[in-house]
PAGU-626830 format. One record per atom (N, C-alpha, C, O): atom name; chain; residue number from 1; x, y, z. Coordinates in Angstrom, 1 decimal, always signed. Layout:
% PAGU-626830
+----+----+-----+--------+--------+--------+
| at | ch |   i |     px |     py |     pz |
+----+----+-----+--------+--------+--------+
| CA |  A | NUM |      X |      Y |      Z |
...
+----+----+-----+--------+--------+--------+
//
This chain:
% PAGU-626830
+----+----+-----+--------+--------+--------+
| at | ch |   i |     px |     py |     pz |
+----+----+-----+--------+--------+--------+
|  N |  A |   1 | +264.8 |  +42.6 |  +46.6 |
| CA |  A |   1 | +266.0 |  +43.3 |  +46.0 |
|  C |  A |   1 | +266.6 |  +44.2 |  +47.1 |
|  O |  A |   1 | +265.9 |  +44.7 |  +47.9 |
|  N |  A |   2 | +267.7 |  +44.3 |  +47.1 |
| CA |  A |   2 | +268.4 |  +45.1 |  +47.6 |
|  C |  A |   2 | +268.5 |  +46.8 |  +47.7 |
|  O |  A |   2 | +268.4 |  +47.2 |  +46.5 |
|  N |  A |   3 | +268.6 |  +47.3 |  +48.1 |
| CA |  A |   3 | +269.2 |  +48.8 |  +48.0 |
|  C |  A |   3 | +270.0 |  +49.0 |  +46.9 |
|  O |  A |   3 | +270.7 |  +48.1 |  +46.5 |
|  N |  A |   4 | +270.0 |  +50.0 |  +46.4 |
| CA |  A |   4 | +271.1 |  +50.4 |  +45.2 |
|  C |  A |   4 | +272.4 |  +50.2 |  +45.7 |
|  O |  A |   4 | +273.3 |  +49.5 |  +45.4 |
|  N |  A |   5 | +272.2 |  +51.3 |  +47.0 |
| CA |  A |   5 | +273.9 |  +50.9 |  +48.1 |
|  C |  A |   5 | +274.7 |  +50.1 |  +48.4 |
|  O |  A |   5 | +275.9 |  +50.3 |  +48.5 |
|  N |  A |   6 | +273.6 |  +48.6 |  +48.6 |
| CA |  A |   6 | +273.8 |  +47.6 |  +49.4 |
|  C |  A |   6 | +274.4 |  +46.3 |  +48.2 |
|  O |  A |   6 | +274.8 |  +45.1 |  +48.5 |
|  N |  A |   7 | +274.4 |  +47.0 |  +46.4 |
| CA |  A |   7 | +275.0 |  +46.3 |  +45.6 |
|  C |  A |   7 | +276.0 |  +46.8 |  +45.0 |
|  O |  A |   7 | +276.3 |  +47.9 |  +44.7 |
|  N |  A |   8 | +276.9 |  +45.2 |  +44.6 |
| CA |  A |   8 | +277.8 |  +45.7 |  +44.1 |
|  C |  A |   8 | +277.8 |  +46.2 |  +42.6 |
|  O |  A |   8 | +276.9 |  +45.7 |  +41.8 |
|  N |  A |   9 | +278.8 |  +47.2 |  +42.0 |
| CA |  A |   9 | +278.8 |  +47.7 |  +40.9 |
|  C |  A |   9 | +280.1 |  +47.0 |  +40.0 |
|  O |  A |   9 | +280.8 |  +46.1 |  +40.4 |
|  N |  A |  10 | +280.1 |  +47.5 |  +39.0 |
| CA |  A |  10 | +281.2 |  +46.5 |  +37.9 |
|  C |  A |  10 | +282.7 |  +46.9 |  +38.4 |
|  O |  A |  10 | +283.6 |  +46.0 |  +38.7 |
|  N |  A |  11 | +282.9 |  +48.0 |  +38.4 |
| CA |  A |  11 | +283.9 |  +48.4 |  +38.8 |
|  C |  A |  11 | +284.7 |  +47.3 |  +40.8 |
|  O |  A |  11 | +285.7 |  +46.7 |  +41.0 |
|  N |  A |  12 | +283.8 |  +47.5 |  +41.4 |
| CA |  A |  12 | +283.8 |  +46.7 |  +42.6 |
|  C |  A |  12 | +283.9 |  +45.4 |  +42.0 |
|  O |  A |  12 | +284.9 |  +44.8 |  +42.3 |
|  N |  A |  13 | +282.9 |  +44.6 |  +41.2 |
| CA |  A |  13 | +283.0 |  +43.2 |  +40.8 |
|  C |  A |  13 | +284.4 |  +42.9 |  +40.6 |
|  O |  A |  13 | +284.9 |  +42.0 |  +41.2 |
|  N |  A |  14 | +285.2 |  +44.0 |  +39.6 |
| CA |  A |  14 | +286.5 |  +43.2 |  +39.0 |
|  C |  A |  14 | +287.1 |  +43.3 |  +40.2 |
|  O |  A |  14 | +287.5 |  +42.2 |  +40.7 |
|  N |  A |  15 | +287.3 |  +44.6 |  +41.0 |
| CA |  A |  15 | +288.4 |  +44.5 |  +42.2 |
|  C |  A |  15 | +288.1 |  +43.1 |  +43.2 |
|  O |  A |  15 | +289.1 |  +42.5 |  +43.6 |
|  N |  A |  16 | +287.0 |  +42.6 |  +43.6 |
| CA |  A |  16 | +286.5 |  +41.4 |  +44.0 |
|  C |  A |  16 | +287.2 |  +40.0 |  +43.2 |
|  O |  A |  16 | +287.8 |  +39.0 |  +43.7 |
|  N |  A |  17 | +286.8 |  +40.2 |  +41.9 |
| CA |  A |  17 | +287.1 |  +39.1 |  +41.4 |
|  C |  A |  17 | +289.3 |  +39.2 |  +41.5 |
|  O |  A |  17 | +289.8 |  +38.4 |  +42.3 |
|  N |  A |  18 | +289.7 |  +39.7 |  +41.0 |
| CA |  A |  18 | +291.0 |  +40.4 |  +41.2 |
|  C |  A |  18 | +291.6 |  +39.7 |  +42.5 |
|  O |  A |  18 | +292.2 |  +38.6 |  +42.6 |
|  N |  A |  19 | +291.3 |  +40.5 |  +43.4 |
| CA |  A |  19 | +291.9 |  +40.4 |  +45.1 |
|  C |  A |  19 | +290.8 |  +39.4 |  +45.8 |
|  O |  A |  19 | +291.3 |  +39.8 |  +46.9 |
|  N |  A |  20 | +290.0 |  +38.7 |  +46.1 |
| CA |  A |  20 | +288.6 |  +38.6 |  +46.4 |
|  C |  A |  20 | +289.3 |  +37.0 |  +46.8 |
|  O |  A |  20 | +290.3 |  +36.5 |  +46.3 |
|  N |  A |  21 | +288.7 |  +36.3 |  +47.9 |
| CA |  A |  21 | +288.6 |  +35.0 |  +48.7 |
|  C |  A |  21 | +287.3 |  +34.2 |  +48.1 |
|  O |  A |  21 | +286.2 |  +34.7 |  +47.9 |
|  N |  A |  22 | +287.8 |  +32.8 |  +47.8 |
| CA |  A |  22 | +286.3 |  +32.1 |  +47.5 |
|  C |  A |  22 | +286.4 |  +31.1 |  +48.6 |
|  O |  A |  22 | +287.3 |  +30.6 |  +49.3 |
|  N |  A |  23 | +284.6 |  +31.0 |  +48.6 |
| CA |  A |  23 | +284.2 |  +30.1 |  +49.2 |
|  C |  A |  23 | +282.9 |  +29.4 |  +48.7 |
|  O |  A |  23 | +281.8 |  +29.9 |  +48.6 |
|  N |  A |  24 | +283.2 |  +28.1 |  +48.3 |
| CA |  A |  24 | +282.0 |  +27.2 |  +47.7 |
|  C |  A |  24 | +280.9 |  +26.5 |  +48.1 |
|  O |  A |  24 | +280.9 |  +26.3 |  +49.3 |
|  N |  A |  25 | +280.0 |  +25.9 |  +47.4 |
| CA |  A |  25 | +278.9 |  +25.4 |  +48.4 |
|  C |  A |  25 | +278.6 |  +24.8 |  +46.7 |
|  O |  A |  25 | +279.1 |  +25.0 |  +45.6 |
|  N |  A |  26 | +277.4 |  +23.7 |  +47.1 |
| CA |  A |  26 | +276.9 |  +23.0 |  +46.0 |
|  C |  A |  26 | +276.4 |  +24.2 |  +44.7 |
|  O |  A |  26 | +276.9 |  +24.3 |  +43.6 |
|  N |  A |  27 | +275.5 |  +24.9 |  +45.1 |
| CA |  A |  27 | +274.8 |  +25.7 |  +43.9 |
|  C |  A |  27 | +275.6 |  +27.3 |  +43.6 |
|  O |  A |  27 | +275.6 |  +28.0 |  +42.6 |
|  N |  A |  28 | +276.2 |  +27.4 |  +45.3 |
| CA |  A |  28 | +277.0 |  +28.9 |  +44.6 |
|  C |  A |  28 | +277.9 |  +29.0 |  +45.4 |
|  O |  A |  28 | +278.0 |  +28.4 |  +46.5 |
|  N |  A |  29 | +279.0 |  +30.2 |  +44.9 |
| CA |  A |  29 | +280.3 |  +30.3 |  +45.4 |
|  C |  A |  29 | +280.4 |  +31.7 |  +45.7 |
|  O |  A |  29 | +279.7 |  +32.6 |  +45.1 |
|  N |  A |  30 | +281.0 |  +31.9 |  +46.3 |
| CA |  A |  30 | +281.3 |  +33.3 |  +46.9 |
|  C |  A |  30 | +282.4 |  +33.8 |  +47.4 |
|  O |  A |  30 | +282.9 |  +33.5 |  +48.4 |
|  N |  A |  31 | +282.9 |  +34.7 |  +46.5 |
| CA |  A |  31 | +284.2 |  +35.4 |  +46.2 |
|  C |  A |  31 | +283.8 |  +37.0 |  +47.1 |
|  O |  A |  31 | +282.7 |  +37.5 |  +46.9 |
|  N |  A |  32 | +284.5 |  +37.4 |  +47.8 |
| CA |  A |  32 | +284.4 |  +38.6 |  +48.7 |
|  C |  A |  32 | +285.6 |  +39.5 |  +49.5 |
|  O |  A |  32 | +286.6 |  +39.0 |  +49.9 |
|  N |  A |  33 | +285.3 |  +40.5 |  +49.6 |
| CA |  A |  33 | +286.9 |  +41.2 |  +50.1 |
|  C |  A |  33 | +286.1 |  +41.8 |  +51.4 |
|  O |  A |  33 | +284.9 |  +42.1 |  +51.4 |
|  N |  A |  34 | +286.9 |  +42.0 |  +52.6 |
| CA |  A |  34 | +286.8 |  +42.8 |  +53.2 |
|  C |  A |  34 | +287.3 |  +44.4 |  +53.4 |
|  O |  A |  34 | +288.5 |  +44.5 |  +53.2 |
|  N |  A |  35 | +286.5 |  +45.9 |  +53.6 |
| CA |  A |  35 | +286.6 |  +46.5 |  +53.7 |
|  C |  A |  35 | +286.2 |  +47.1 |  +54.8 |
|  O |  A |  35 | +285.5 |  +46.5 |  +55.7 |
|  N |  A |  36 | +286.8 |  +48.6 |  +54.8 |
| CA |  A |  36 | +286.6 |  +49.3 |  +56.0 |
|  C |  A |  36 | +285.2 |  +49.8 |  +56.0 |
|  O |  A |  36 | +284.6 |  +49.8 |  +57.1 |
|  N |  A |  37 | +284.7 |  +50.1 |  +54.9 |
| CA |  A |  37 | +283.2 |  +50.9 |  +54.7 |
|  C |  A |  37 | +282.4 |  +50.4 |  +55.7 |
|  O |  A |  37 | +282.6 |  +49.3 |  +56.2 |
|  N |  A |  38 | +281.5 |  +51.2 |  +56.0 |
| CA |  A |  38 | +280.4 |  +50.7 |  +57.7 |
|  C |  A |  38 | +279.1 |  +50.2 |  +56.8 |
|  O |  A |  38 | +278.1 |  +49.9 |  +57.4 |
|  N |  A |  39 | +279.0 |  +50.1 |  +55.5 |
| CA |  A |  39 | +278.1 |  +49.2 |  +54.8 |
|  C |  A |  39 | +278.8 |  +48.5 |  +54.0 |
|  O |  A |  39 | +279.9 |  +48.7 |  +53.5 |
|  N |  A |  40 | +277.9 |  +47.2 |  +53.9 |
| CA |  A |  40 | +277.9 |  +46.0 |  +53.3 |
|  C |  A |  40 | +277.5 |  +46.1 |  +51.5 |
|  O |  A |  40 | +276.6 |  +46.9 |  +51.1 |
|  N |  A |  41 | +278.2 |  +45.5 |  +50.8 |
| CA |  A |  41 | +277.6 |  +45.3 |  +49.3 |
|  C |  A |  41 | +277.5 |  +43.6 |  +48.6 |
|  O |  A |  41 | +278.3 |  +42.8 |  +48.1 |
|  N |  A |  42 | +276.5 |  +43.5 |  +48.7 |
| CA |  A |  42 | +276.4 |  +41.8 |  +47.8 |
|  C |  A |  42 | +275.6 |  +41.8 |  +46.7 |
|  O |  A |  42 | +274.6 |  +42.5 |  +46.5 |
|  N |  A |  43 | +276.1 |  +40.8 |  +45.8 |
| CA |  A |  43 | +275.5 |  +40.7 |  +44.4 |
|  C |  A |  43 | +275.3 |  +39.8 |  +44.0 |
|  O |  A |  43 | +276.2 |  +39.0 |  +44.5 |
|  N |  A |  44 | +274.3 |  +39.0 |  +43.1 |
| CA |  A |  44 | +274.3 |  +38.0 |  +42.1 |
|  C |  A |  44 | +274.7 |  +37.8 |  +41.0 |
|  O |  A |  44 | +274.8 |  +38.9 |  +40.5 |
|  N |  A |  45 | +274.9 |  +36.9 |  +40.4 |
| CA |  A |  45 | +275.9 |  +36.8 |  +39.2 |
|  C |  A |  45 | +275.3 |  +35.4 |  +38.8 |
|  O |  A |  45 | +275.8 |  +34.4 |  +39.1 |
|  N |  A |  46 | +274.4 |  +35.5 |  +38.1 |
| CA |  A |  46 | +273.5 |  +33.7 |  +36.6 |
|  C |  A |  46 | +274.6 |  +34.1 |  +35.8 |
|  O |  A |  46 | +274.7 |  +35.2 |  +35.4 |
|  N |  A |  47 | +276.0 |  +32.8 |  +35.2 |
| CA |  A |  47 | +276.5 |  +32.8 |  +34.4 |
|  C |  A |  47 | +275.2 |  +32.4 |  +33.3 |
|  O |  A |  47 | +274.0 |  +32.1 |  +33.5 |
|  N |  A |  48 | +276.0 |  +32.7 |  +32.0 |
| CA |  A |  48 | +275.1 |  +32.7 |  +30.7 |
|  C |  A |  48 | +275.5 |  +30.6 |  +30.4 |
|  O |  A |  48 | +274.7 |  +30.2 |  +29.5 |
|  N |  A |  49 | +276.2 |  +29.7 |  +30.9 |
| CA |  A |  49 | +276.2 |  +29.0 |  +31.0 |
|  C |  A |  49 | +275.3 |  +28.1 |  +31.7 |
|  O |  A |  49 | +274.9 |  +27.1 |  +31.1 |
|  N |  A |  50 | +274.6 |  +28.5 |  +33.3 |
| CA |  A |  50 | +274.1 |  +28.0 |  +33.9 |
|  C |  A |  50 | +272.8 |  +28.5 |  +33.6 |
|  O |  A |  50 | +271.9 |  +27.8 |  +34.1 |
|  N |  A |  51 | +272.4 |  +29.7 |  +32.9 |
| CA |  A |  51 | +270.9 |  +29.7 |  +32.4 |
|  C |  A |  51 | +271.2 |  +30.7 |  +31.1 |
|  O |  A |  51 | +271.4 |  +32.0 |  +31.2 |
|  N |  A |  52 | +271.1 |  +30.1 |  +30.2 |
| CA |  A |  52 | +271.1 |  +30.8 |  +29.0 |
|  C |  A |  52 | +270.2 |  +31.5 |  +28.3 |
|  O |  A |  52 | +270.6 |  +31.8 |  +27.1 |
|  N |  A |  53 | +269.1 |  +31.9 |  +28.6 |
| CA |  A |  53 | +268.3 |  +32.6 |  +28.5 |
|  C |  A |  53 | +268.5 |  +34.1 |  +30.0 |
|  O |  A |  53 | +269.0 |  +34.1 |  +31.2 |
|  N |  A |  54 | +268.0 |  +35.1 |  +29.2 |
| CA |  A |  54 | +267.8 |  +36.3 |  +30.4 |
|  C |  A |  54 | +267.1 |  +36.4 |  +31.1 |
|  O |  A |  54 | +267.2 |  +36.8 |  +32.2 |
|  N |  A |  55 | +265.7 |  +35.9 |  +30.5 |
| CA |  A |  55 | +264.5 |  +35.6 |  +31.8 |
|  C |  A |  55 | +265.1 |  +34.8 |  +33.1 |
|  O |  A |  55 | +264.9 |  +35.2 |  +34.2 |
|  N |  A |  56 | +265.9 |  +33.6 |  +32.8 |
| CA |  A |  56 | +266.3 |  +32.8 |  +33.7 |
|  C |  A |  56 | +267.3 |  +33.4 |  +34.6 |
|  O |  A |  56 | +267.3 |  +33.4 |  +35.8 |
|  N |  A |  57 | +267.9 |  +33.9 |  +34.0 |
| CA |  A |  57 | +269.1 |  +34.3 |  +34.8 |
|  C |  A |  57 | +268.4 |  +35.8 |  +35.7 |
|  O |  A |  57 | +268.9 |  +36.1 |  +36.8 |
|  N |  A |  58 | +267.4 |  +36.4 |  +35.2 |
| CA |  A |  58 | +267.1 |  +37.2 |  +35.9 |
|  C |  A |  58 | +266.6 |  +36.5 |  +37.3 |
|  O |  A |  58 | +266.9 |  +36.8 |  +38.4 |
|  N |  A |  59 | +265.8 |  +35.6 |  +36.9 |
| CA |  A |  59 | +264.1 |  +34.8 |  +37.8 |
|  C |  A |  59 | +265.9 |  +33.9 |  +38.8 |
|  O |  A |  59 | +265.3 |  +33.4 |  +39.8 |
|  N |  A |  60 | +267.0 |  +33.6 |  +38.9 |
| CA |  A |  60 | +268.0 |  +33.2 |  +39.5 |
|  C |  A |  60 | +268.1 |  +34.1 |  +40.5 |
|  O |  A |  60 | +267.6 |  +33.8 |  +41.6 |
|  N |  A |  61 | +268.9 |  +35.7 |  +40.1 |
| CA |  A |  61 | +269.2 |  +36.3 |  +41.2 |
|  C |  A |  61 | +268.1 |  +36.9 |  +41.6 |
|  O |  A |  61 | +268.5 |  +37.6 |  +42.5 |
|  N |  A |  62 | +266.9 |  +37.1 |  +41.5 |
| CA |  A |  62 | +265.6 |  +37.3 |  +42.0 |
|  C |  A |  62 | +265.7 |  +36.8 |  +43.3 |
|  O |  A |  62 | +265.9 |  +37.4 |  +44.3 |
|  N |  A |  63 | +265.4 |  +35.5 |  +43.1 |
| CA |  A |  63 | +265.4 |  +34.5 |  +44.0 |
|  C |  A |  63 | +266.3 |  +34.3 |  +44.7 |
|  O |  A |  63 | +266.1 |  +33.7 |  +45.8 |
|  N |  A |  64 | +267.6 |  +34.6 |  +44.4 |
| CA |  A |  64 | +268.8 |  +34.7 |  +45.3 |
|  C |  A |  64 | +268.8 |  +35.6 |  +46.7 |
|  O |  A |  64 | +269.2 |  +35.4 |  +47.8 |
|  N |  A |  65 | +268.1 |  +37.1 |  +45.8 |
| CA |  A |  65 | +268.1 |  +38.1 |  +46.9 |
|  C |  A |  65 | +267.2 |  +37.8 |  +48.2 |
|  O |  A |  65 | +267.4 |  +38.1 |  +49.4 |
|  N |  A |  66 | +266.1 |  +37.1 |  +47.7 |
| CA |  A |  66 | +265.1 |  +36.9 |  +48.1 |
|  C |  A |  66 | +265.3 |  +35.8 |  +49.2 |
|  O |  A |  66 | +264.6 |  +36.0 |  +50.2 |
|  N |  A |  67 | +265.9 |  +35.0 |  +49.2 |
| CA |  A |  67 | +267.0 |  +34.1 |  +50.1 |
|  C |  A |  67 | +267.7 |  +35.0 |  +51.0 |
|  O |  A |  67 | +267.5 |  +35.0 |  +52.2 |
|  N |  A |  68 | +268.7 |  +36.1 |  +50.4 |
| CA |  A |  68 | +269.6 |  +36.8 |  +51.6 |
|  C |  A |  68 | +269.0 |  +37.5 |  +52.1 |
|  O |  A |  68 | +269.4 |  +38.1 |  +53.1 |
|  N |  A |  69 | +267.2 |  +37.7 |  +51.5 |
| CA |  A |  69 | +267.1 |  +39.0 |  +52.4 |
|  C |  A |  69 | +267.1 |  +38.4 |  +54.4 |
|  O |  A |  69 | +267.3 |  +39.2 |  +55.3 |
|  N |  A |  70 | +266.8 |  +37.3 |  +54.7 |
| CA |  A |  70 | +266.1 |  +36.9 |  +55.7 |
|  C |  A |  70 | +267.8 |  +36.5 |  +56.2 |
|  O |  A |  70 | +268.0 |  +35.9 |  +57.3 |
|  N |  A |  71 | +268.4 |  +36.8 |  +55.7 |
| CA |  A |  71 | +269.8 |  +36.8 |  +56.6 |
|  C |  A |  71 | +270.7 |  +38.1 |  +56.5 |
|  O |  A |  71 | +271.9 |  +38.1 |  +56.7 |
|  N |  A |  72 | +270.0 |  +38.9 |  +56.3 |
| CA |  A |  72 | +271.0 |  +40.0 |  +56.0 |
|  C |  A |  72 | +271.9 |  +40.5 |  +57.9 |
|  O |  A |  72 | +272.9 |  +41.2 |  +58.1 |
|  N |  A |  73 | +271.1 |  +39.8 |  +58.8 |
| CA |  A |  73 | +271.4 |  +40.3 |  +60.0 |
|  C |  A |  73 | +272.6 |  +39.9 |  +60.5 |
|  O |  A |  73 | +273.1 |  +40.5 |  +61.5 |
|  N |  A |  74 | +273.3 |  +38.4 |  +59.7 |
| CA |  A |  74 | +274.4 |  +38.1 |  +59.9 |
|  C |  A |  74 | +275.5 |  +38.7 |  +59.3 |
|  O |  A |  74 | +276.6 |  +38.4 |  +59.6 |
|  N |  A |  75 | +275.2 |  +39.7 |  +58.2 |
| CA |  A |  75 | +276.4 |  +40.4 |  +57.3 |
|  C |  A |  75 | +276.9 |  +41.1 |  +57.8 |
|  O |  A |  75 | +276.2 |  +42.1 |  +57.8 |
|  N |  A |  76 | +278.1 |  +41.2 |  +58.2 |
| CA |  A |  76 | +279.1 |  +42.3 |  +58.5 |
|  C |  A |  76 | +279.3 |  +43.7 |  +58.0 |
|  O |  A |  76 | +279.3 |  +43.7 |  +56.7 |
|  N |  A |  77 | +279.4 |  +44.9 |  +58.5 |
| CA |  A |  77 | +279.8 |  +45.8 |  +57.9 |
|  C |  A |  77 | +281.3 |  +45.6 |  +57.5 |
|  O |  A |  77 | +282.1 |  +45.1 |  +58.2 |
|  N |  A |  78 | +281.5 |  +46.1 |  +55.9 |
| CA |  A |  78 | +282.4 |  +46.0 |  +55.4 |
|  C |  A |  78 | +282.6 |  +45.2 |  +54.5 |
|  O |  A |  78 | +283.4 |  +45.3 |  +53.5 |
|  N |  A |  79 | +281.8 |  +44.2 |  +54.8 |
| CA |  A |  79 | +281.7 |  +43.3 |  +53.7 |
|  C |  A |  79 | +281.5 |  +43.4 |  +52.2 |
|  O |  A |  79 | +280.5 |  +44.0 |  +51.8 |
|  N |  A |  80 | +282.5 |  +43.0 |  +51.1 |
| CA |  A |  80 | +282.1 |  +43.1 |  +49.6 |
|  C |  A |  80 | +281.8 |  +41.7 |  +49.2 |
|  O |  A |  80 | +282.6 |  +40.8 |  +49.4 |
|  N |  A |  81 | +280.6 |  +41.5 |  +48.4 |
| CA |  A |  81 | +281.0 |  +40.2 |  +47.9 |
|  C |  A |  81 | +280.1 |  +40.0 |  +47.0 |
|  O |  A |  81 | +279.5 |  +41.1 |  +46.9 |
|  N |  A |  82 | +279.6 |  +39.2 |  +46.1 |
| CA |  A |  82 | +279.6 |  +38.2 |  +45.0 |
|  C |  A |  82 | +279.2 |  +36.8 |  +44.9 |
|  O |  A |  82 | +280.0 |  +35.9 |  +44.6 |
|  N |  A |  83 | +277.7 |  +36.5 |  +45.2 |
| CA |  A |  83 | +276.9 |  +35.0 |  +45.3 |
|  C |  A |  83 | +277.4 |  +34.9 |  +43.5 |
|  O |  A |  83 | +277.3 |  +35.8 |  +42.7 |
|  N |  A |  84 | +277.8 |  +33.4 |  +43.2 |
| CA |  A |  84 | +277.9 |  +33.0 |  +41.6 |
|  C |  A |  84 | +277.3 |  +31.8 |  +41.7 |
|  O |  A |  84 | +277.4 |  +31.0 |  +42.7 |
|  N |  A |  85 | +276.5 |  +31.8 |  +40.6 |
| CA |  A |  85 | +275.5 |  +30.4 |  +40.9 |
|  C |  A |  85 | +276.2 |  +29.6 |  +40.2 |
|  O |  A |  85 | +276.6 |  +30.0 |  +39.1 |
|  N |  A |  86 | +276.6 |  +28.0 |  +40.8 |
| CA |  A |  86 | +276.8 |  +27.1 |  +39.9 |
|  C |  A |  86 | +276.2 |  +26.2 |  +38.9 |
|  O |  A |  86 | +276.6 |  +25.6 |  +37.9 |
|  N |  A |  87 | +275.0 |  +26.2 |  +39.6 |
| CA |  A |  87 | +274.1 |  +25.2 |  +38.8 |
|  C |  A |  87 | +272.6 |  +25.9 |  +38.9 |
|  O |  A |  87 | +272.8 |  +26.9 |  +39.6 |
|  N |  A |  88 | +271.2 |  +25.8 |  +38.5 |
| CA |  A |  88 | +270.6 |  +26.4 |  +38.6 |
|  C |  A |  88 | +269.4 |  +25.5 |  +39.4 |
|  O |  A |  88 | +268.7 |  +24.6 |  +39.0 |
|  N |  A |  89 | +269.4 |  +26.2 |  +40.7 |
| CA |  A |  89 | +268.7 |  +26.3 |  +42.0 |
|  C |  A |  89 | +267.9 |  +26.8 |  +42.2 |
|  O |  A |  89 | +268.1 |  +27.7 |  +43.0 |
|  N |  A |  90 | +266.2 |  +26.7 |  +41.8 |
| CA |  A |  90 | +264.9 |  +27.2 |  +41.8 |
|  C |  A |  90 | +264.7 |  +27.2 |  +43.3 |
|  O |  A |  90 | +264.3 |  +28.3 |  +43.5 |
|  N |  A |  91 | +264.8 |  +26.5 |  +44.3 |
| CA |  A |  91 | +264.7 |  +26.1 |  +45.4 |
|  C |  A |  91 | +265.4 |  +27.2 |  +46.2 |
|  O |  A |  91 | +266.6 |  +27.3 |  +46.3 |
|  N |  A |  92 | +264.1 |  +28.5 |  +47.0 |
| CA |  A |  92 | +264.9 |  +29.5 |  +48.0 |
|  C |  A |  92 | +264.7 |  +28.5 |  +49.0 |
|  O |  A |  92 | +265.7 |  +28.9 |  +49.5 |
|  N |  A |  93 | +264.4 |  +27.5 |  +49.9 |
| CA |  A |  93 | +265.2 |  +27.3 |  +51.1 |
|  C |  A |  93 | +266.6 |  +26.2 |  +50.8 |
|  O |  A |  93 | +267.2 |  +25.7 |  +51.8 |
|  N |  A |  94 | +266.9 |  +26.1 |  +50.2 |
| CA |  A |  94 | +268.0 |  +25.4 |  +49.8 |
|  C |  A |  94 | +269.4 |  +26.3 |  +49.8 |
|  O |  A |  94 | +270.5 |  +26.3 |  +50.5 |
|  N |  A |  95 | +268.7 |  +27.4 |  +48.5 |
| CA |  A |  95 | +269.7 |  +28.8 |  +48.6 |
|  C |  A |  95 | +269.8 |  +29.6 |  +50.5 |
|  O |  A |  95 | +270.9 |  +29.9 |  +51.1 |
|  N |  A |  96 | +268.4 |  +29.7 |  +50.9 |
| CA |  A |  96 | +269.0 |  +30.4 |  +52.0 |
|  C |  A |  96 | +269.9 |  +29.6 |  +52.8 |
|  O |  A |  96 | +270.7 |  +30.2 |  +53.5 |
|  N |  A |  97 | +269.8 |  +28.0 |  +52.9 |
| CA |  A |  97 | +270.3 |  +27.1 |  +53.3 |
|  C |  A |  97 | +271.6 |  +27.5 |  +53.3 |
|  O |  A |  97 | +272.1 |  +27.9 |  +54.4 |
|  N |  A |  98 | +272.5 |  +27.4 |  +52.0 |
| CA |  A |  98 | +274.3 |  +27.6 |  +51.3 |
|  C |  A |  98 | +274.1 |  +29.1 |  +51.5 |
|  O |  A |  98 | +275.2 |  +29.5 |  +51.0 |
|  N |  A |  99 | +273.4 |  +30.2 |  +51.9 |
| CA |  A |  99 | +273.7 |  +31.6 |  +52.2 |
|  C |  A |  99 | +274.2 |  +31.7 |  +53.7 |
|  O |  A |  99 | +275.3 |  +32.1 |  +53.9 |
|  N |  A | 100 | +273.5 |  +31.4 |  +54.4 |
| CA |  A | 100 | +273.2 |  +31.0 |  +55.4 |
|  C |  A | 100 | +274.8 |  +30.5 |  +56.1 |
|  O |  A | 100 | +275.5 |  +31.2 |  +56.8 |
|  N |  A | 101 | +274.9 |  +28.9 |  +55.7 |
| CA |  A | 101 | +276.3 |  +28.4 |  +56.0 |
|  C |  A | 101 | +277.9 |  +29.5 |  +55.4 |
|  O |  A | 101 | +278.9 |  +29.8 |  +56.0 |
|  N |  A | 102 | +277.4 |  +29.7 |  +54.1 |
| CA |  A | 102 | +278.6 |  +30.8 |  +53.4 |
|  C |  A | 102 | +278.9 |  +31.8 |  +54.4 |
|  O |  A | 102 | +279.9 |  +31.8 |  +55.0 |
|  N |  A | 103 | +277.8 |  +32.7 |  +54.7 |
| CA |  A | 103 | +277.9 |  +33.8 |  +55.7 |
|  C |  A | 103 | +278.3 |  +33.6 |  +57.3 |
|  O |  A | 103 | +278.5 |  +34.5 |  +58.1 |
|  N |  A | 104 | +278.5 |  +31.9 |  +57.6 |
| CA |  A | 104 | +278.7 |  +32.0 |  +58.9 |
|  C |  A | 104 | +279.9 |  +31.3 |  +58.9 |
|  O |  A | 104 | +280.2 |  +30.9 |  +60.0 |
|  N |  A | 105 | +280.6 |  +31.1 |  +58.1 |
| CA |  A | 105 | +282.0 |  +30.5 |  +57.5 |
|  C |  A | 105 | +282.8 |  +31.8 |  +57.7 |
|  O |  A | 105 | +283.8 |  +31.9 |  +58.4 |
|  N |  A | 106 | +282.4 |  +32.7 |  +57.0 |
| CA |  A | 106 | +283.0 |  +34.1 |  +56.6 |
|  C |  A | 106 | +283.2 |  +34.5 |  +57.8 |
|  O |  A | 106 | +284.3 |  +35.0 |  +58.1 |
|  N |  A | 107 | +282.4 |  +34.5 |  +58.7 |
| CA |  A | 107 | +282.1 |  +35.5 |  +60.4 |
|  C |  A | 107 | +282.6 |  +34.7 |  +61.4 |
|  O |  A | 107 | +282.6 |  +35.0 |  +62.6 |
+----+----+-----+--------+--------+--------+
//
């Protein structure tokens, strides 16, 4: 998991979602704004569609973070953004796989 800092909050989500750039990949998409701030904020988002239960959706972005942690060295300061899972992807080298390519699309 992340830092408290290092995520985004609801208030940031809507301005993201609002103004915010997508970029897609098979299992997740990533909507993100750039900012001046000298830290970075990223988050997960299990629609109630793609795992309808809360355990699942929790045990999703678990695993999500758990993926970015091993790339956090490519994220930019300034960065805001928002992993949305499309389909549900138990598989972290797959996710760090589409984190991985997202983050180096973006840079």
């Amino acid at each position: 998991m992340l830092p408290k800092v290092n995520r985004v909050n609801k208030k940031t989500v809507e301005k993201v979602f609002k103004n915010g750039k997508f970029i897609n990949s098979t299992s997740l998409s990533f909507k993100y704004i750039k900012s001046t701030d000298l830290i970075f904020q990223i988050s997960f988002i299990a629609p109630k569609k793609i795992a309808p239960k809360a355990v699942e959706r929790n045990h999703l972005r678990r695993i999500g973070y758990i993926a970015l942690k091993k790339h956090l060295n490519i994220i930019k300061s300034g960065l805001i953004g928002v992993f949305i899972f499309n389909k549900a992807e138990d598989n972290p080298l797959i996710l760090e796989n589409e984190i991985k390519n997202i983050l180096h699309k973006i840079n």
